[in-house]
C-alpha positions in Angstrom: 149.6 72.5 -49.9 153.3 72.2 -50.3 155.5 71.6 -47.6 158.1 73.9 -46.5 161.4 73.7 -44.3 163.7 75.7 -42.7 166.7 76.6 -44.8 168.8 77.4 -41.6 168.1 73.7 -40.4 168.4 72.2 -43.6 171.6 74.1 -44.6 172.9 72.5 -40.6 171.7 69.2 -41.7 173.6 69.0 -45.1 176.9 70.7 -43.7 177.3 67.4 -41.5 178.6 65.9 -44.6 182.3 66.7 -44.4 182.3 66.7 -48.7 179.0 69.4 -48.1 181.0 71.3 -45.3 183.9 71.3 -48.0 182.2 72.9 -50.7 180.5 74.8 -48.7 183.2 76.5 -47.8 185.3 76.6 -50.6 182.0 78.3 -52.4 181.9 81.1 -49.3 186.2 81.9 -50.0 185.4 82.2 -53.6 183.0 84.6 -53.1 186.1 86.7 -51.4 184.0 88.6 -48.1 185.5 87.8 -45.2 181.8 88.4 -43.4 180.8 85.3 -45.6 183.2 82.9 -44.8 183.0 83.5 -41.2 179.2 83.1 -41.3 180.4 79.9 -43.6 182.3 78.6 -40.9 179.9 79.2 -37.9 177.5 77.2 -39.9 179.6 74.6 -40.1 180.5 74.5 -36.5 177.3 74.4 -35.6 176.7 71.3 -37.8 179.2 69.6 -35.9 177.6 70.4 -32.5 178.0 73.7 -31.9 180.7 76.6 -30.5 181.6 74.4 -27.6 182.0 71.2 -28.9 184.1 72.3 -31.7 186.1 74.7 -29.5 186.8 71.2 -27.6 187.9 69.2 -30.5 189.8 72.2 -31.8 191.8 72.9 -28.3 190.2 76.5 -28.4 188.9 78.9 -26.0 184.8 78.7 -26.6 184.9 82.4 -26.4 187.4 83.2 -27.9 186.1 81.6 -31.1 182.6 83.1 -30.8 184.8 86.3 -31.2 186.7 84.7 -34.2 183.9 83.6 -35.9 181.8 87.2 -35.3 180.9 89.3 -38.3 184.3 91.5 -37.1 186.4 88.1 -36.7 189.6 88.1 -38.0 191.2 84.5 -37.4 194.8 83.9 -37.4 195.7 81.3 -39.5 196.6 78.9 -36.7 193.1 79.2 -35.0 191.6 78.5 -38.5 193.8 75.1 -39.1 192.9 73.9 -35.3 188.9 75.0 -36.4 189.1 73.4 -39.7 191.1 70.5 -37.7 188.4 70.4 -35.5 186.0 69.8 -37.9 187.1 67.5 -39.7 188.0 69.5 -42.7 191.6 70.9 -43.3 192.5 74.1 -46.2 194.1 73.2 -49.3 195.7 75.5 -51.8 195.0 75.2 -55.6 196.2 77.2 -58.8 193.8 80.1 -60.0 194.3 78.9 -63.7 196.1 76.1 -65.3 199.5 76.0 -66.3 200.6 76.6 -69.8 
């Protein structure tokens, strides 16, 4: 009988590797929905210990952040440096194409 697991916990488990959490994420923005890189980042802060402890690290308001990271979130951009900050992760801007 084959053994199965929980994606939600494996997916947690995984995103505690800052390099998974990166890519993880940078996957979610290329995809372009807002909706999916808010659930992208409430995964990850979850891997790191939850709403509260990353709200901690981050110097944010607990709630305010569940509200920030809800399917109708819209973070500024300084609340998503502190929660990338927070983390362990920080954004980094790259060309779309190459140079000529």
């Amino acid at each position: 009988m084959a053994h199965t697991t929980d994606y939600q916990k494996d997916l947690i488990e995984a995103l505690k590797d800052p390099a998974e959490a990166a890519a993880y994420l940078n996957a979610a923005l290329e995809e372009g929905d807002r909706e999916a890189f808010l659930l992208a980042l409430r995964n990850v802060a979850e891997a790191n210990g939850g709403m509260a402890a990353v709200a901690d690290k981050a110097h944010l308001n607990r709630e305010s952040l569940y509200r920030t990271l809800s399917r109708r979130g819209n973070p500024e951009i300084r609340t998503l440096f502190n929660l990338l900050h927070g983390v362990g992760l920080r954004l980094n801007i790259t060309p779309e194409r190459a140079s000529a």
